[in-house]
PDB file of N, CA, C and O in Angstrom:
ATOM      1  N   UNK A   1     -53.704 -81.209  33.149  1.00  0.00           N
ATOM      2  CA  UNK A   1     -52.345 -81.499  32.736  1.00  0.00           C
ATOM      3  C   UNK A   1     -52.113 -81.033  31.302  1.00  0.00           C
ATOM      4  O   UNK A   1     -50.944 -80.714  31.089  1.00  0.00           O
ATOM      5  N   UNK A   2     -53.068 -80.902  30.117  1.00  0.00           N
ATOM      6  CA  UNK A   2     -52.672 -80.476  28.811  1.00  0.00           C
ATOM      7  C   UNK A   2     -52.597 -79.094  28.836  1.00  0.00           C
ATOM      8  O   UNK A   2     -51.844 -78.511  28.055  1.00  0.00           O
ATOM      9  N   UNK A   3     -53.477 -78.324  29.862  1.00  0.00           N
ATOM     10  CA  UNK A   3     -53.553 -76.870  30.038  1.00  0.00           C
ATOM     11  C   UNK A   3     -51.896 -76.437  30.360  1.00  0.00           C
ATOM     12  O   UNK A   3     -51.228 -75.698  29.637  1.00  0.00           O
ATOM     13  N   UNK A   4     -51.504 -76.982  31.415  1.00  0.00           N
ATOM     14  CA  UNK A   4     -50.285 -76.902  31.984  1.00  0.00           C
ATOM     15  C   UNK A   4     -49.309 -77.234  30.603  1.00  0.00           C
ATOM     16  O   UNK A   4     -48.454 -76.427  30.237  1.00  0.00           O
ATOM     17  N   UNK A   5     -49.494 -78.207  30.068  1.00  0.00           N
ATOM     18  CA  UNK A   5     -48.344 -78.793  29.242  1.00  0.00           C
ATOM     19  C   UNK A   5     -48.241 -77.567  27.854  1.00  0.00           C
ATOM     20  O   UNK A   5     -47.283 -76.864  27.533  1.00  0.00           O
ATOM     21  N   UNK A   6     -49.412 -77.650  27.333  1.00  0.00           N
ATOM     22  CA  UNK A   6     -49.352 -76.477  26.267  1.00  0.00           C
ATOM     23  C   UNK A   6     -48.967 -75.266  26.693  1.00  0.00           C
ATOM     24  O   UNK A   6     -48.428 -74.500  25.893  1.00  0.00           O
ATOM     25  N   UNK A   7     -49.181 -74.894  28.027  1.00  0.00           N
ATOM     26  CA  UNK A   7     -48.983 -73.617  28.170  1.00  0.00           C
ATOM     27  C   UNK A   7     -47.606 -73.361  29.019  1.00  0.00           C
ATOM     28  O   UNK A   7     -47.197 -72.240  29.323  1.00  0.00           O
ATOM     29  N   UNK A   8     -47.025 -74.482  29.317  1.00  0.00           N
ATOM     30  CA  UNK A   8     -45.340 -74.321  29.499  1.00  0.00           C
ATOM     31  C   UNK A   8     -44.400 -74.481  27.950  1.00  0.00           C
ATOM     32  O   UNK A   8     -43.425 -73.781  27.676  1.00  0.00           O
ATOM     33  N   UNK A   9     -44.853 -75.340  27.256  1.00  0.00           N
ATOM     34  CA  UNK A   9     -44.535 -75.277  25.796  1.00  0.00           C
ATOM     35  C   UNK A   9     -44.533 -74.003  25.346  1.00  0.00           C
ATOM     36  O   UNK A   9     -43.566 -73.589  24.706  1.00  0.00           O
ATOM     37  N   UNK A  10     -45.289 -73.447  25.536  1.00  0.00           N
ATOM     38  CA  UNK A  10     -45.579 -71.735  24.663  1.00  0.00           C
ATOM     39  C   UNK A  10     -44.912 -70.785  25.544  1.00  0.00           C
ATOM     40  O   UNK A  10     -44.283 -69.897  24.969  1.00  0.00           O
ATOM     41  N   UNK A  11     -44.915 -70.782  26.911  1.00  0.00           N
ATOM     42  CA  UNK A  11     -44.220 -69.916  27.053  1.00  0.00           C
ATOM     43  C   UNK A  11     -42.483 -70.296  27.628  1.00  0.00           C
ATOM     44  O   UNK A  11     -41.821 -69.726  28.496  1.00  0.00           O
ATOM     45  N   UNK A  12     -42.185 -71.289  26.885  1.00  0.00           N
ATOM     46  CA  UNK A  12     -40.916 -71.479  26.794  1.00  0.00           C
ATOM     47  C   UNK A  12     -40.677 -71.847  28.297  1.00  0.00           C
ATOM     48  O   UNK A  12     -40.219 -70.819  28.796  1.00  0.00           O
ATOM     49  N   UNK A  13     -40.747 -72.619  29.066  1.00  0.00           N
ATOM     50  CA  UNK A  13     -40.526 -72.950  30.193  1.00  0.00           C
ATOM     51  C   UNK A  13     -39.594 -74.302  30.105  1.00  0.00           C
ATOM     52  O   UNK A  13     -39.650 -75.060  29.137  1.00  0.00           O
ATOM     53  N   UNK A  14     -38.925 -74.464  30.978  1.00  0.00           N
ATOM     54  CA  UNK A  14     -38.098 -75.648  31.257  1.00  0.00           C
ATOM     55  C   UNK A  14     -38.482 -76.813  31.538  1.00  0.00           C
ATOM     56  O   UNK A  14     -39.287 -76.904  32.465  1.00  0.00           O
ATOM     57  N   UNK A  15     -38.031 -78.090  30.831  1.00  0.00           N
ATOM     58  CA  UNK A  15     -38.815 -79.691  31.538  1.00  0.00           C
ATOM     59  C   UNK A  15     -38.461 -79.433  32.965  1.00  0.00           C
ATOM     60  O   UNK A  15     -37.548 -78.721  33.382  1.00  0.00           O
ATOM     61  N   UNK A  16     -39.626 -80.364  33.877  1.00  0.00           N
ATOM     62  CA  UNK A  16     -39.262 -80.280  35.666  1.00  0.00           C
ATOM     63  C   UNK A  16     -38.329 -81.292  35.351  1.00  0.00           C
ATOM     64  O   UNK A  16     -38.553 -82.093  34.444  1.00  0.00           O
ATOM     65  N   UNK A  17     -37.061 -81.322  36.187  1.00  0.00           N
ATOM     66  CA  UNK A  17     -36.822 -81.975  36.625  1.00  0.00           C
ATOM     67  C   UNK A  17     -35.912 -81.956  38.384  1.00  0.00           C
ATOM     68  O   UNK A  17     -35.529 -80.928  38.944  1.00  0.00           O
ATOM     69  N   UNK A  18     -35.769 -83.323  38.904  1.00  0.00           N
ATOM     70  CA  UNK A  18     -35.602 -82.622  40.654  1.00  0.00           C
ATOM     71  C   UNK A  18     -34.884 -82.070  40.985  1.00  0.00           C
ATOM     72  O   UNK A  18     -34.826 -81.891  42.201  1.00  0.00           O
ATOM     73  N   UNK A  19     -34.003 -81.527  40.208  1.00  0.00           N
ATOM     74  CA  UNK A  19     -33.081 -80.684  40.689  1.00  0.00           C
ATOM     75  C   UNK A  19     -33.816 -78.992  40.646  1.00  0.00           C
ATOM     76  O   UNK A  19     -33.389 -78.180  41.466  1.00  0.00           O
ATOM     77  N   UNK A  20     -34.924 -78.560  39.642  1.00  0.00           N
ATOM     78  CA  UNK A  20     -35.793 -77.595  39.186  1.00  0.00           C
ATOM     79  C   UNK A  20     -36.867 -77.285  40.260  1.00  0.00           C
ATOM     80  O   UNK A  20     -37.186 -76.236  40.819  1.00  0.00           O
ATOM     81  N   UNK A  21     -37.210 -78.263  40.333  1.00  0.00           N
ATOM     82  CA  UNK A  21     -38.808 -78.834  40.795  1.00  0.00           C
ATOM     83  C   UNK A  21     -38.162 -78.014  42.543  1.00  0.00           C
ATOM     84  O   UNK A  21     -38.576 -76.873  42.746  1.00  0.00           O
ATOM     85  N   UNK A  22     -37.360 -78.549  43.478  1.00  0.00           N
ATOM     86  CA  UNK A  22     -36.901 -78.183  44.821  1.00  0.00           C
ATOM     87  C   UNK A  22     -36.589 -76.285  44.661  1.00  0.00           C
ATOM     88  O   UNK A  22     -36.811 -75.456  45.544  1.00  0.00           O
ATOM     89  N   UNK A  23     -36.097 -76.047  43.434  1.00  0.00           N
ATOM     90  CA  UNK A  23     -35.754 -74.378  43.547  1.00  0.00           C
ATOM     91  C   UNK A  23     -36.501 -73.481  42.609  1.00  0.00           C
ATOM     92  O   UNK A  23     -36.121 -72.444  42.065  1.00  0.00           O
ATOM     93  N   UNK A  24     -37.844 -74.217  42.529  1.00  0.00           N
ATOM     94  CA  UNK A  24     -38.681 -73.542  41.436  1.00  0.00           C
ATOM     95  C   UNK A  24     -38.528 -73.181  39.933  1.00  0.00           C
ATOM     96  O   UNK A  24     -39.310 -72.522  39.249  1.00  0.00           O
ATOM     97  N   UNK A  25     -37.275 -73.792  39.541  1.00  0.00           N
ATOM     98  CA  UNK A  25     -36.119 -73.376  38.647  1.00  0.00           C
ATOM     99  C   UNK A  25     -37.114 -73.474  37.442  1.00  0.00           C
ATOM    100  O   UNK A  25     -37.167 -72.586  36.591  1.00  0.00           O
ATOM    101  N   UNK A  26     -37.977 -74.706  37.405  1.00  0.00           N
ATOM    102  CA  UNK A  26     -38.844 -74.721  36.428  1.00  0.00           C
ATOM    103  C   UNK A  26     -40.197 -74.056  35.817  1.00  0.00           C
ATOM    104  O   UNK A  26     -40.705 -74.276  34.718  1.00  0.00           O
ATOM    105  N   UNK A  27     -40.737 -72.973  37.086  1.00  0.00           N
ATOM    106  CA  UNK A  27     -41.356 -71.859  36.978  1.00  0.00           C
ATOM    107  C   UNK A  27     -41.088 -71.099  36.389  1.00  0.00           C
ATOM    108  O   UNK A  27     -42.069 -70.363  36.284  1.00  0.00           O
ATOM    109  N   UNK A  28     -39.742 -70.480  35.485  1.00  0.00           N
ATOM    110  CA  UNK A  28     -39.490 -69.645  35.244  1.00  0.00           C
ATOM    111  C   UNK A  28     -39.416 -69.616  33.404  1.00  0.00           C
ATOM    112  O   UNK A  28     -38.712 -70.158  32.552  1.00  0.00           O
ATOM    113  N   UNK A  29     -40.692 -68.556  33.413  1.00  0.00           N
ATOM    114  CA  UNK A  29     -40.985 -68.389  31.483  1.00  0.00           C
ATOM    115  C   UNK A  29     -39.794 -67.785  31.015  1.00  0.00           C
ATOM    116  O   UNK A  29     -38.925 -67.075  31.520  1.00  0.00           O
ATOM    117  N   UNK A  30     -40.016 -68.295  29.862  1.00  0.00           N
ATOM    118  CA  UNK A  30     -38.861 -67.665  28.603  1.00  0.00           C
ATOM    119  C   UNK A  30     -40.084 -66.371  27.817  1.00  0.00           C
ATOM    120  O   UNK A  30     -41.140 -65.756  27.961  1.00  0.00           O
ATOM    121  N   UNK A  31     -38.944 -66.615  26.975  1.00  0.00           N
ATOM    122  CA  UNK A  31     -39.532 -65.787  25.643  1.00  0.00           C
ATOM    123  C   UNK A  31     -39.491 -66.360  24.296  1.00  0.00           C
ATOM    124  O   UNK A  31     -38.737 -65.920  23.428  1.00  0.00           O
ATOM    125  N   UNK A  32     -40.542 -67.641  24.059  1.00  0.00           N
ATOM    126  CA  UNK A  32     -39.900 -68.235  23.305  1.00  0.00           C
ATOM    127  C   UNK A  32     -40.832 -67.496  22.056  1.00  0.00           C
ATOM    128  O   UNK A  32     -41.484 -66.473  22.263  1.00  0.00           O
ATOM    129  N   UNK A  33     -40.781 -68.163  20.787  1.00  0.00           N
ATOM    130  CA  UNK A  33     -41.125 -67.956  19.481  1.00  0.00           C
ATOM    131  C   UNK A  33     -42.688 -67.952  19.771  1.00  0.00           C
ATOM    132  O   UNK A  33     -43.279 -67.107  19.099  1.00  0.00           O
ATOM    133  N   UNK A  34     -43.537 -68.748  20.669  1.00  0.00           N
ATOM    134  CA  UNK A  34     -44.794 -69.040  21.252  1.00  0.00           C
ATOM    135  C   UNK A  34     -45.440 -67.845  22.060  1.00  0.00           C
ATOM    136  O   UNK A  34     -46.597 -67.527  21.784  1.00  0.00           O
ATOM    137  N   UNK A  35     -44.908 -67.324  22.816  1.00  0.00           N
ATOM    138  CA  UNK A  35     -44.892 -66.488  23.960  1.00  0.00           C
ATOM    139  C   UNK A  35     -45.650 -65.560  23.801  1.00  0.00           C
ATOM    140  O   UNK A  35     -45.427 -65.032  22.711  1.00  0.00           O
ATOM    141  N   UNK A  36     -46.472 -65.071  24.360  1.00  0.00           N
ATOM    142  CA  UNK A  36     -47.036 -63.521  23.899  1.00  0.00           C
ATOM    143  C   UNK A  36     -47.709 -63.373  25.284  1.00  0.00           C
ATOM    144  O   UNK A  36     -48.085 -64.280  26.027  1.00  0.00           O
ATOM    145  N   UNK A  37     -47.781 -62.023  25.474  1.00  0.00           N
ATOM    146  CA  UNK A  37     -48.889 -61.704  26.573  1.00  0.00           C
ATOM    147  C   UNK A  37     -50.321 -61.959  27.363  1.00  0.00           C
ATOM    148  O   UNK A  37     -50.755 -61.793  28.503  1.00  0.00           O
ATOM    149  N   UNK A  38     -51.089 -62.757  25.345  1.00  0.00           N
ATOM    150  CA  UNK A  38     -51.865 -63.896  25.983  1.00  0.00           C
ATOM    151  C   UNK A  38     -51.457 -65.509  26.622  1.00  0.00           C
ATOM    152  O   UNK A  38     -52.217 -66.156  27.343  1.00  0.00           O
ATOM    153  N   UNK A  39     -50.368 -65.871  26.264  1.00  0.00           N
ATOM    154  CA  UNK A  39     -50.027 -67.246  26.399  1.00  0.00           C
ATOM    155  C   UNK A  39     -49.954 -66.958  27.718  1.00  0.00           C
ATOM    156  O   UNK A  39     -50.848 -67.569  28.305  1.00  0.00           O
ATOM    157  N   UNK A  40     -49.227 -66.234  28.528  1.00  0.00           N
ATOM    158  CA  UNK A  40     -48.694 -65.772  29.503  1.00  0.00           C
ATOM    159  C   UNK A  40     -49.778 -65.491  30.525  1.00  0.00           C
ATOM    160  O   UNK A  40     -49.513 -66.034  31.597  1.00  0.00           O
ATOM    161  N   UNK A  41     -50.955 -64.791  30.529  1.00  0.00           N
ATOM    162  CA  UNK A  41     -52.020 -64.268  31.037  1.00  0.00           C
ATOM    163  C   UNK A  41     -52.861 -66.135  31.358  1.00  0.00           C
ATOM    164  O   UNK A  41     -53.402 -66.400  32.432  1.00  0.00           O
ATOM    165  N   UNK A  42     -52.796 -66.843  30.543  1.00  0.00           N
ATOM    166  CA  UNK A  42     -53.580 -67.776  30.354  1.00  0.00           C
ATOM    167  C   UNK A  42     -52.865 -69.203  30.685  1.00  0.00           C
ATOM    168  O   UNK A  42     -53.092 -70.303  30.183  1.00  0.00           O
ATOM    169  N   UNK A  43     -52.100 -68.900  31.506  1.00  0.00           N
ATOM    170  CA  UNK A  43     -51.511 -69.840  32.268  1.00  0.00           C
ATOM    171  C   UNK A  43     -51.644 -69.927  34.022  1.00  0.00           C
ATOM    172  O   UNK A  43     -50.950 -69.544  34.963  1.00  0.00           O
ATOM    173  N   UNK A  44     -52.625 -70.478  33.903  1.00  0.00           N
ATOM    174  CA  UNK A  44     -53.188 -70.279  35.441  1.00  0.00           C
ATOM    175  C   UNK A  44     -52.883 -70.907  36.634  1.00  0.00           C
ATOM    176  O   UNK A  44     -53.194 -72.098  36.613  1.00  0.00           O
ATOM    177  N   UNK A  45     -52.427 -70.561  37.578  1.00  0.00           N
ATOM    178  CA  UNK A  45     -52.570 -71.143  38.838  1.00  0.00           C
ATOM    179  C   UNK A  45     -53.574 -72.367  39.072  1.00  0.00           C
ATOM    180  O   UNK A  45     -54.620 -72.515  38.439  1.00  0.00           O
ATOM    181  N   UNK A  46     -53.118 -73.198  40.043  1.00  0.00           N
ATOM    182  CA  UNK A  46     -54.560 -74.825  39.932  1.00  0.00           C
ATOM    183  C   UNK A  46     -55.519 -73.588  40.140  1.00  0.00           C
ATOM    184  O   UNK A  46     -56.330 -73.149  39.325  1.00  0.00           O
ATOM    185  N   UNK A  47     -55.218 -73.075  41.547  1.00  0.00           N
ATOM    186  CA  UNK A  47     -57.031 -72.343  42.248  1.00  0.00           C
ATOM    187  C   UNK A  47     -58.127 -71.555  41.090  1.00  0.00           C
ATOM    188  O   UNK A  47     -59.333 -71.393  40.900  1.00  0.00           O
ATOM    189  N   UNK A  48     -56.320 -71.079  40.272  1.00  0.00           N
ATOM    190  CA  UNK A  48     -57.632 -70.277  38.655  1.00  0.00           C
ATOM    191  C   UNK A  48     -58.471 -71.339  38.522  1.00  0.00           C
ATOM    192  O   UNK A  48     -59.612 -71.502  38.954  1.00  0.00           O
ATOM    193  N   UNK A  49     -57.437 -72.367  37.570  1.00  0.00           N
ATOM    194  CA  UNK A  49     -57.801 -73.313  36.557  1.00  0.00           C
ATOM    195  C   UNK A  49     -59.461 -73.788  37.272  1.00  0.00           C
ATOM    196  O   UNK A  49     -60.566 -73.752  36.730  1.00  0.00           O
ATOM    197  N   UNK A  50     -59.082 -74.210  38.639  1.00  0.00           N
ATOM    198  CA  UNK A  50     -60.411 -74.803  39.165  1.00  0.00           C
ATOM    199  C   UNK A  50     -61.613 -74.031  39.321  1.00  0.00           C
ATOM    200  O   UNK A  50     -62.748 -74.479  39.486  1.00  0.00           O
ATOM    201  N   UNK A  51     -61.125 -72.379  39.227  1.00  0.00           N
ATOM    202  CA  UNK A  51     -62.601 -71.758  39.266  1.00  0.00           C
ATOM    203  C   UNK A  51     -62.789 -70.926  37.720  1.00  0.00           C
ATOM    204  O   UNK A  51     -63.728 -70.145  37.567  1.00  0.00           O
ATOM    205  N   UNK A  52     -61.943 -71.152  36.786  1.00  0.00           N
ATOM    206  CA  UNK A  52     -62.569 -70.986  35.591  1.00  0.00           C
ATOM    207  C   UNK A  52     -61.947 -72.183  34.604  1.00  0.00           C
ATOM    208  O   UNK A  52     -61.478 -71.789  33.536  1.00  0.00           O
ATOM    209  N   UNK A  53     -61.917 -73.352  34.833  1.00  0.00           N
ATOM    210  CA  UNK A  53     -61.775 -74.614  34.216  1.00  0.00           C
ATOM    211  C   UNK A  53     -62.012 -74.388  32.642  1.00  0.00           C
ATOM    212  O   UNK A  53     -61.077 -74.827  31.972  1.00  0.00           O
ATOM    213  N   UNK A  54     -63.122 -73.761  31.854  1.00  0.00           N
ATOM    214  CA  UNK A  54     -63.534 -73.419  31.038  1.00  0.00           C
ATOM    215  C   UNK A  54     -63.501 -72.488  30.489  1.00  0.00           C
ATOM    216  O   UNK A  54     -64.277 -72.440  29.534  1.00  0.00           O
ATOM    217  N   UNK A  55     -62.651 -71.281  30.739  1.00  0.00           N
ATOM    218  CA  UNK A  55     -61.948 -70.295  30.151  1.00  0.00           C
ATOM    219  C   UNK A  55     -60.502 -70.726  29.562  1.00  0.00           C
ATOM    220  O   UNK A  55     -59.967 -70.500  28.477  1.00  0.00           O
ATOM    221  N   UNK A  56     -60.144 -71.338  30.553  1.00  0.00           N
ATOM    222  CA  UNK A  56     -58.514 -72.363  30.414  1.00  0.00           C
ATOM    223  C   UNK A  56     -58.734 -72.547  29.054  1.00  0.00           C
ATOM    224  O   UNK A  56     -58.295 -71.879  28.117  1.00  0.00           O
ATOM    225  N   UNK A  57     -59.661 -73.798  29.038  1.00  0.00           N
ATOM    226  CA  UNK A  57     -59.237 -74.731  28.661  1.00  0.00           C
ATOM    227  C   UNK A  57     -59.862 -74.420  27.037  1.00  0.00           C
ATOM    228  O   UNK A  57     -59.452 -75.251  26.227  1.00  0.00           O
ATOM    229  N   UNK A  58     -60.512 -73.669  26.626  1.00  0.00           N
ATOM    230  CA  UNK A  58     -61.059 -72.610  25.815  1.00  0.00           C
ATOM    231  C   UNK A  58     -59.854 -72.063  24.984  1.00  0.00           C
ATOM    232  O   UNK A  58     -59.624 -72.240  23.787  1.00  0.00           O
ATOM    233  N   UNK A  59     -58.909 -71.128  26.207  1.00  0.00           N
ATOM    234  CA  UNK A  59     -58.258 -70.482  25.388  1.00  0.00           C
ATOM    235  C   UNK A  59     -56.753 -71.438  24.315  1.00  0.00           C
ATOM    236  O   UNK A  59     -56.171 -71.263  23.245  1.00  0.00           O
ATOM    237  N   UNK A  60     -56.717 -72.569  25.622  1.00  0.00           N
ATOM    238  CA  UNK A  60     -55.592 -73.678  24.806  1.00  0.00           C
ATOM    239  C   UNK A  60     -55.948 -74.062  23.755  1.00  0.00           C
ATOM    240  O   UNK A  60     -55.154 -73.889  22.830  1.00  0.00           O
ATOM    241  N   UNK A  61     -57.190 -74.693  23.472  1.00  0.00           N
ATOM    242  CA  UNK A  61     -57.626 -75.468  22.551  1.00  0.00           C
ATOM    243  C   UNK A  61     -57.841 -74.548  21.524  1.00  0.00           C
ATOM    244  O   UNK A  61     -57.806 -74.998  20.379  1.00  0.00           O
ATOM    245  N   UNK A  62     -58.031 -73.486  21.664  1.00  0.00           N
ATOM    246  CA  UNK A  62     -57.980 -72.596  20.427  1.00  0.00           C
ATOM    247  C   UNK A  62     -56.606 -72.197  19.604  1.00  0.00           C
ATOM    248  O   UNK A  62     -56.423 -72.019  18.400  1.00  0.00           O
ATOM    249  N   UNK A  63     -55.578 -72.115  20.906  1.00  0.00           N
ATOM    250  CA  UNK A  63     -54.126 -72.226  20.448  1.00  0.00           C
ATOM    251  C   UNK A  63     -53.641 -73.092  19.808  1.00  0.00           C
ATOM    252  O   UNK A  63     -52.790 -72.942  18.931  1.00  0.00           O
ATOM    253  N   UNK A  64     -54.300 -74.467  20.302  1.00  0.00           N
ATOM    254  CA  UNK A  64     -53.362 -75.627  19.537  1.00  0.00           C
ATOM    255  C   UNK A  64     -54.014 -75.558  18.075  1.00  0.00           C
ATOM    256  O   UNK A  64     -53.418 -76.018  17.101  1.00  0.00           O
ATOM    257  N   UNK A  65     -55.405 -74.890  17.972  1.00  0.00           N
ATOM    258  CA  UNK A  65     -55.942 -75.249  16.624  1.00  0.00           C
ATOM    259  C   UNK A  65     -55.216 -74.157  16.010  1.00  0.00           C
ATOM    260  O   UNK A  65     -54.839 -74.499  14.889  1.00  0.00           O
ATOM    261  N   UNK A  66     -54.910 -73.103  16.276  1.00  0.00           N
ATOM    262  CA  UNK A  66     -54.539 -72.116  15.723  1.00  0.00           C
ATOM    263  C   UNK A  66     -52.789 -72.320  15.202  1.00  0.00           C
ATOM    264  O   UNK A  66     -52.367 -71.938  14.110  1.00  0.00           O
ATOM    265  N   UNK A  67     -52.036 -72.937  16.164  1.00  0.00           N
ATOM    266  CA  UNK A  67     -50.997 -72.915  16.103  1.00  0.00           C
ATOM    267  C   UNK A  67     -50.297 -74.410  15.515  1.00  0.00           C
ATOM    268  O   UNK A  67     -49.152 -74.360  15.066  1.00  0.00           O
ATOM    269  N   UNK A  68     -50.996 -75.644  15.541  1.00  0.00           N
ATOM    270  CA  UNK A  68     -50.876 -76.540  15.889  1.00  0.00           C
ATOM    271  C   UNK A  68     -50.200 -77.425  14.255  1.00  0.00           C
ATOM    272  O   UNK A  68     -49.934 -78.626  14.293  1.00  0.00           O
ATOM    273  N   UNK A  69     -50.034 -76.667  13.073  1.00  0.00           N
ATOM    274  CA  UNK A  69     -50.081 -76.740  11.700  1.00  0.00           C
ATOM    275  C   UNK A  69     -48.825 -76.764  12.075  1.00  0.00           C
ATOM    276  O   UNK A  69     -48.118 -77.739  11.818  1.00  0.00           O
ATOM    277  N   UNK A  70     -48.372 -75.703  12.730  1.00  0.00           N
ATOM    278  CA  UNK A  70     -46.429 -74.780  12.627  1.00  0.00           C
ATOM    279  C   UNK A  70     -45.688 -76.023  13.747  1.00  0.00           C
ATOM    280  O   UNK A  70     -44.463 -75.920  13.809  1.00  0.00           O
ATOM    281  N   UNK A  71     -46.098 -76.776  14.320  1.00  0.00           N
ATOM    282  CA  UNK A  71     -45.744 -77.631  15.170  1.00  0.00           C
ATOM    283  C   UNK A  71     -45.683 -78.983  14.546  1.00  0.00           C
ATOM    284  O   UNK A  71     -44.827 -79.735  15.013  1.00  0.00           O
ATOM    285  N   UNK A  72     -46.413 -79.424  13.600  1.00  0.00           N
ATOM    286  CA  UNK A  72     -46.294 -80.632  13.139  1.00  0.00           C
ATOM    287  C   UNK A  72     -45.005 -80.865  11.897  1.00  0.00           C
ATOM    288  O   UNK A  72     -44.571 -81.989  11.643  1.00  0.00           O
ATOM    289  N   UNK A  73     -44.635 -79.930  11.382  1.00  0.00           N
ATOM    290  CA  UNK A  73     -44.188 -79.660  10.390  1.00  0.00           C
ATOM    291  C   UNK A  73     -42.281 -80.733  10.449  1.00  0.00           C
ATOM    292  O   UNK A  73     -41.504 -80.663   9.497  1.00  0.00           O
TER     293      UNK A  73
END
């Protein structure tokens, strides 16, 4: 769930909610200030997440340390 959460945060994605959630509405990335080709690449499907759990979760935690200064502010 933090993999998912950081990595809809970054790439600018929409809160679910049920009106989203029924038309996928909330699948759909932006381009936000976060966004880049890695954020994007590193947002995995469950079946990824579950067969490289530790690449995931690797590359987030490096984001939030990296990024995580410009967010508190």
């Amino acid at each position: 769930m933090g993999v998912t959460g950081l990595a809809s945060f970054a790439n600018d994605m929409p809160m679910q909610t049920p009106q989203n959630v029924v038309n996928m509405g909330w699948a759909k990335t932006g381009k936000g200030s976060y966004t880049t080709e890695e954020t994007l690449r590193n947002f995995p499907a469950k079946d990824d997440f579950i067969k490289e759990e530790s690449k995931y979760v690797g590359f987030w935690k490096n984001w939030w340390a990296t990024n995580q200064a410009t967010l508190t502010q």
